[in-house]
C-alpha positions as CSV (number, residue, x, y, z in Angstrom):
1,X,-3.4,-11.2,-25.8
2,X,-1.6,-11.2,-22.4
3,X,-3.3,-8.3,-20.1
4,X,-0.7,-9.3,-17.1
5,X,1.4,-6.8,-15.7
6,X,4.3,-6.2,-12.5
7,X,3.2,-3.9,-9.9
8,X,5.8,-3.5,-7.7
9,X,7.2,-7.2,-7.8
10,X,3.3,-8.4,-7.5
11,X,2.3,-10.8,-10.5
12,X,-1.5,-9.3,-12.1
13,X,-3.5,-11.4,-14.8
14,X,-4.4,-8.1,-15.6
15,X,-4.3,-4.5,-15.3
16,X,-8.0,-3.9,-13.0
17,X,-8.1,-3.5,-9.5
18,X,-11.2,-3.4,-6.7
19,X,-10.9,-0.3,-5.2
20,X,-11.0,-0.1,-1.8
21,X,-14.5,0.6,-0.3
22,X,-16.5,-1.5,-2.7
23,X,-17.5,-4.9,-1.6
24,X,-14.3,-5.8,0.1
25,X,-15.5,-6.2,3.7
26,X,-14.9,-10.1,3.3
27,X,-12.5,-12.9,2.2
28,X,-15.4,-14.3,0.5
29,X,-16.6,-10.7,-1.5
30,X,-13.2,-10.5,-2.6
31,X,-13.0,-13.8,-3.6
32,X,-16.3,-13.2,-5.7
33,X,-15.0,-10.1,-7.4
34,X,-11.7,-12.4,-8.5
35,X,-14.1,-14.7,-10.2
36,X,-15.8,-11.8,-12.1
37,X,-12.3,-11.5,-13.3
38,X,-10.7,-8.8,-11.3
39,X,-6.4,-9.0,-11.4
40,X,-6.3,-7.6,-7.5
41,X,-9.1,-7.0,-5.1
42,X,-8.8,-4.2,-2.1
43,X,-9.9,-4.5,1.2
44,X,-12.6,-2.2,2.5
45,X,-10.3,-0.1,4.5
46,X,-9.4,-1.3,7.9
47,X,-9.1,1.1,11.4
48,X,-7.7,-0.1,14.2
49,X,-10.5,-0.3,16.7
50,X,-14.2,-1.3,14.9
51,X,-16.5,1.3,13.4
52,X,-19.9,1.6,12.5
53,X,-19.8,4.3,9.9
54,X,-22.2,7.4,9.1
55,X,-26.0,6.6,9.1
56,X,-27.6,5.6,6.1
57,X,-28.6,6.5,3.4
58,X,-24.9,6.6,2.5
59,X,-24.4,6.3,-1.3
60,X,-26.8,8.6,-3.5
61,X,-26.3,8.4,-7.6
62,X,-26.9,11.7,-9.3
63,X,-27.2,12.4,-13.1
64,X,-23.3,12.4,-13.4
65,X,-22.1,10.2,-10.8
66,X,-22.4,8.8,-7.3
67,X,-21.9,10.5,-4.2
68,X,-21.1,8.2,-0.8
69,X,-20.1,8.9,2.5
70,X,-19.3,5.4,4.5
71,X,-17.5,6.6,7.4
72,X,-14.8,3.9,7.1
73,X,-17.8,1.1,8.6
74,X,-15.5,-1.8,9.3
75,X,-15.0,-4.5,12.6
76,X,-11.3,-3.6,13.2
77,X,-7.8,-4.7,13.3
78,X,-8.4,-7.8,15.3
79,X,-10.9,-9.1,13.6
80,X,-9.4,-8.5,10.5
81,X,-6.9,-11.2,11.3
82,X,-9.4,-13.7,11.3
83,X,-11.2,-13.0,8.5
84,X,-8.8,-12.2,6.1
85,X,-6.2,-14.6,7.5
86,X,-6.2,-17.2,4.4
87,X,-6.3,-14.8,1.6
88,X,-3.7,-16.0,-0.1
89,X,-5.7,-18.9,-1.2
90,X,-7.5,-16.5,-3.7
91,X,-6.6,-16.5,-7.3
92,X,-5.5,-12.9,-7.4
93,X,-3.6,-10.6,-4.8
94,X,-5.2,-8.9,-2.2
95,X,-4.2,-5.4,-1.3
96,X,-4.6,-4.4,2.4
97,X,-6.5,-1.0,3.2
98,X,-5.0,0.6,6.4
99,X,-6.3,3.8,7.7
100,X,-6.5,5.9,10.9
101,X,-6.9,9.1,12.6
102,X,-3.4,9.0,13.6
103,X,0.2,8.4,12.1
104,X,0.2,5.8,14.6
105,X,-2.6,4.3,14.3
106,X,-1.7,3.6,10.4
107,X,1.5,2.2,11.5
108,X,-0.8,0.2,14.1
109,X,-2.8,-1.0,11.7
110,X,-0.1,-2.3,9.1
111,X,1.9,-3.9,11.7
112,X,-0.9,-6.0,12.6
113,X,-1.8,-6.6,8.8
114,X,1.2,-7.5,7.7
115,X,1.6,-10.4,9.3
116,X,-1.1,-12.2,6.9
117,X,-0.5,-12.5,3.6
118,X,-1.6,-9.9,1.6
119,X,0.0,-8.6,-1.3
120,X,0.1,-5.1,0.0
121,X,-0.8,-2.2,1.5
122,X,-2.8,0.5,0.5
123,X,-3.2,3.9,3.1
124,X,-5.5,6.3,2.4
125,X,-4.7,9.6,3.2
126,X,-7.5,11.7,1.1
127,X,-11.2,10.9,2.7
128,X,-13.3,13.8,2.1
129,X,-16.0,12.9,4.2
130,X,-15.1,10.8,7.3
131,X,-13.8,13.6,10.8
132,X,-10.8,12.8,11.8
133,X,-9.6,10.9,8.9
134,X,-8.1,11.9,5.4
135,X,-8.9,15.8,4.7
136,X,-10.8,16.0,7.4
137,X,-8.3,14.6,10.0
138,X,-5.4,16.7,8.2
139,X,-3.5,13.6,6.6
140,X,-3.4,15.6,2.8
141,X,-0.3,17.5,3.7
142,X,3.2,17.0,2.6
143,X,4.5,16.5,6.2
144,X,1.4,13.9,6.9
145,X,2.1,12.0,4.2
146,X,5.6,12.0,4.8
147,X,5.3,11.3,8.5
148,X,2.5,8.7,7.8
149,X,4.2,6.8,5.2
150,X,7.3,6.5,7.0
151,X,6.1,5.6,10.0
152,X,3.9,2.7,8.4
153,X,6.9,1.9,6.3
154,X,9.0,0.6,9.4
155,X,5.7,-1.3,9.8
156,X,5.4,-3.8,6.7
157,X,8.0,-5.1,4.2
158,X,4.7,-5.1,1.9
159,X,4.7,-3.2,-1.4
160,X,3.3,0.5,0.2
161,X,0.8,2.1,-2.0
162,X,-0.6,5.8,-0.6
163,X,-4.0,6.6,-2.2
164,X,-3.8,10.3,-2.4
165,X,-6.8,13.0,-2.8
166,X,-7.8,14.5,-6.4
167,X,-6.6,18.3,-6.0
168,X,-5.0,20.7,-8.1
169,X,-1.4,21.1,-8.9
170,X,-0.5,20.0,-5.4
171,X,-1.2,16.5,-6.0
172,X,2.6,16.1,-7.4
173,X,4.0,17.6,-4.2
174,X,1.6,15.3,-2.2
175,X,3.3,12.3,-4.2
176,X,6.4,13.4,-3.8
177,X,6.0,13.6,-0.2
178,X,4.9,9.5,-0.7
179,X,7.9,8.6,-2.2
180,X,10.2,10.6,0.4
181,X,8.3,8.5,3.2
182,X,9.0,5.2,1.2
183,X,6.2,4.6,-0.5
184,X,6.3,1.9,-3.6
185,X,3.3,3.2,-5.6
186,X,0.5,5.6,-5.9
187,X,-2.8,5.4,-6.0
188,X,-4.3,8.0,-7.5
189,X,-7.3,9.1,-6.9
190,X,-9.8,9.0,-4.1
191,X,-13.3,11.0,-4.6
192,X,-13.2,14.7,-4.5
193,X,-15.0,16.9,-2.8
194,X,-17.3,16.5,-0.7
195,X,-20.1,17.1,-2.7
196,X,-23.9,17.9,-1.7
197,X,-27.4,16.2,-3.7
198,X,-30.5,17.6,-2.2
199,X,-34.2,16.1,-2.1
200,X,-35.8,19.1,-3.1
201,X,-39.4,17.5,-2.2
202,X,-38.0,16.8,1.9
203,X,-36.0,20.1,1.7
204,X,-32.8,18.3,3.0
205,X,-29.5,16.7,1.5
206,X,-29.7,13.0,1.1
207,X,-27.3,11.3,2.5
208,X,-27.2,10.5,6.3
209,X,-24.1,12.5,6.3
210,X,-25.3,15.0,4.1
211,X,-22.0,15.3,2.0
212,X,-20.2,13.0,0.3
213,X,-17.1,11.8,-2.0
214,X,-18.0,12.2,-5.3
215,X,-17.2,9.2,-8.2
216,X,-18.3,8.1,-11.2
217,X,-18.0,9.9,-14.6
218,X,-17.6,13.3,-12.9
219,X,-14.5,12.6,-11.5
220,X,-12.9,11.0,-14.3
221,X,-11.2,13.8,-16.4
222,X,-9.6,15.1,-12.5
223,X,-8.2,11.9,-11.9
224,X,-6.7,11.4,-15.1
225,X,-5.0,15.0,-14.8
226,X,-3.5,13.8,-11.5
227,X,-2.2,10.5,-13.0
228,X,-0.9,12.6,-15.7
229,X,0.7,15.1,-13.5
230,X,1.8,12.3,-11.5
231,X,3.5,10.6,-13.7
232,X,5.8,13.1,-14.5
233,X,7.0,13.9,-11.4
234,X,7.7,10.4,-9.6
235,X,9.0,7.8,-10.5
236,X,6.5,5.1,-9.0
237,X,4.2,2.9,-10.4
238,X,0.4,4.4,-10.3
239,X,-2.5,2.6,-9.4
240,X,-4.8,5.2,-11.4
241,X,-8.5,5.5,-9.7
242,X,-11.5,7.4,-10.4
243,X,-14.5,6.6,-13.3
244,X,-13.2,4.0,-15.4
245,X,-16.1,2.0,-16.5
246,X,-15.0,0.8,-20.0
247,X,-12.0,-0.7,-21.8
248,X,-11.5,3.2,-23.5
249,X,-11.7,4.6,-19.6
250,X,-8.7,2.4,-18.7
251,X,-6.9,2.6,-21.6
252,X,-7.2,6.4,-21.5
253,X,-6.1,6.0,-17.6
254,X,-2.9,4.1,-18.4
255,X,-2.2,6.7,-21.5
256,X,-2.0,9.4,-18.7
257,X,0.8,6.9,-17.1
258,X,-1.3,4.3,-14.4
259,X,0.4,0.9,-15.1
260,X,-2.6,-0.6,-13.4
261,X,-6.7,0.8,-12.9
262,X,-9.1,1.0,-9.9
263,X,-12.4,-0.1,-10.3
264,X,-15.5,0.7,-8.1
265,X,-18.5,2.9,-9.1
266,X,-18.3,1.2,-12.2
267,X,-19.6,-2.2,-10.3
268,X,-22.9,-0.4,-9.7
269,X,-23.2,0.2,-13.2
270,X,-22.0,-2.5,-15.1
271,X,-22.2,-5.0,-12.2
272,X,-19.6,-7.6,-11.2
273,X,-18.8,-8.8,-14.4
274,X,-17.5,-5.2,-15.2
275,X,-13.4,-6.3,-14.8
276,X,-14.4,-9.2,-17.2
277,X,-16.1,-6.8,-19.8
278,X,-13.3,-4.0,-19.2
279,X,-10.2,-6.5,-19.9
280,X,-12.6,-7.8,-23.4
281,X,-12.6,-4.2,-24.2
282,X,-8.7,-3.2,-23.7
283,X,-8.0,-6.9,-25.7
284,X,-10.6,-5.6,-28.7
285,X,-9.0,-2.5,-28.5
286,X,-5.8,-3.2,-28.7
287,X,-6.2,-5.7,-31.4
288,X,-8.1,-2.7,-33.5
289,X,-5.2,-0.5,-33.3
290,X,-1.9,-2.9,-33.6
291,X,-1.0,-3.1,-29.7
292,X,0.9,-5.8,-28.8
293,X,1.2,-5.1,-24.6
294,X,0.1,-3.2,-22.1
295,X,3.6,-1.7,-21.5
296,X,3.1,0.5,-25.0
297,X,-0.1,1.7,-23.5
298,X,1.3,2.9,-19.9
299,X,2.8,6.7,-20.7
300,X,2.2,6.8,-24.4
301,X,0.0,10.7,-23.3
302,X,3.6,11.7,-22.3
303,X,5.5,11.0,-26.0
């Protein structure tokens, strides 16, 4: 059964993505994570000038999830050009992660991406946990998004994705202000919160940070609500993110109206063969219930 889809004029073998900030700090983890059977891999988010990230401990699992709080670690812009500057020999597309504090640096960052050849470009705008980026840097408004996304659209003739932050009803007005700035897609969602898991032995939280984004199951049923919504209200393809660690979790995903699914906590439970096990899973699946294509899948919550 054929699992490849279009996402915005970009050819997938199939429908799961690495989500940015899981084992993409390299051409050669990417390139790992393709062999594993991923359709796409995403960059660990790039910033303009390098970064060390929050002190460790920075991810902490919990009985329903994960929490993390990286701190966008990553060697910048300039070095980005060398080490990502032959990705286009991988076997799948690479998606480019631009972030920044400001609306210029994310145009900053794209320009200088977009000149190796990624298939696209992803901004996040919805960090819970890092100061001075995402919520915490005041990028989760309309007129951020708007201002951000246009501003990085003059950058890049890439397909745009804007990862957005799991919220309430606001999310659709968020998404709308994407596709007013000239954004291609959605990706939807990051991890909510931030959240709080204390050693109750040391009396203090236990992360380096002390709060984090939380993932995982937990944040599931939110993110499918904000694909849903999503869906309804633009008309853009949705890169749908956020505790999908079986074939039912992605199908259920693309149901709500995500043409294509991010994958990252799920690595730590299911390890790297998880893309592999989720695509046998959607084909099984599909088979079971007379499915021909994906494309029956994508929006069939909505009939």
């Amino acid at each position: 059964m054929d699992l490849s889809i279009d996402l915005c004029g970009i050819k997938l073998p199939n429908p799961t993505i690495l989500a940015s900030g899981v084992l993409g700090v390299s051409r050669c983890s990417l390139a790992r994570v393709a062999s594993c059977g991923a359709g796409a891999v995403t960059t660990k988010s790039i910033s303009l000038e390098p970064r060390s990230g929050h002190d460790n401990p920075c991810v902490v699992t919990y009985e329903a999830g994960m929490l993390n709080a990286m701190g966008y670690p990553n060697p910048g812009a300039e070095a980005a050009r060398e080490e990502f500057a032959a990705v286009d020999q991988l076997p799948v597309p690479v998606i480019a992660s631009a972030v920044g504090t400001e609306p210029e640096e994310f145009a900053a960052v794209a320009e200088i991406l977009t000149a190796l050849p990624f298939a696209a470009t992803e901004i996040p705008v919805s960090c819970p946990h890092t100061p001075g980026f995402g919520l915490m840097g005041g990028h989760a408004s309309t007129d951020a998004i708007r201002r951000i996304t246009s501003l990085v659209r003059d950058k890049t003739k890439l397909p745009l994705f804007v990862k957005l932050p799991a919220g309430g009803p606001e999310v659709v007005d968020l998404a709308k202000a994407a596709r007013d700035g000239g954004a291609d897609g959605i990706t939807a969602v990051n991890t909510i919160g931030p959240g709080m898991v204390i050693n109750i032995e040391a009396a203090r939280p236990v992360l380096g940070f002390k709060k984090g984004g939380v993932s995982g199951p937990a944040l599931r049923p939110v993110a499918v609500r904000c694909v849903y919504d999503i869906y309804e209200a633009v008309d853009l393809p949705i890169i749908g993110v956020g505790g999908i660690t079986t074939g039912r979790d992605a199908i259920e995903m693309m149901m709500a109206g995500a043409r294509a699914v991010g994958i990252g906590s799920a690595v730590y439970y299911r390890g790297m063969d998880v893309f592999s096990e989720v695509c046998r899973e959607i084909r099984t699946w599909m088979e079971d219930h007379g499915y021909e294509s994906l494309t029956e899948i994508v929006g069939a919550a909505h009939q």
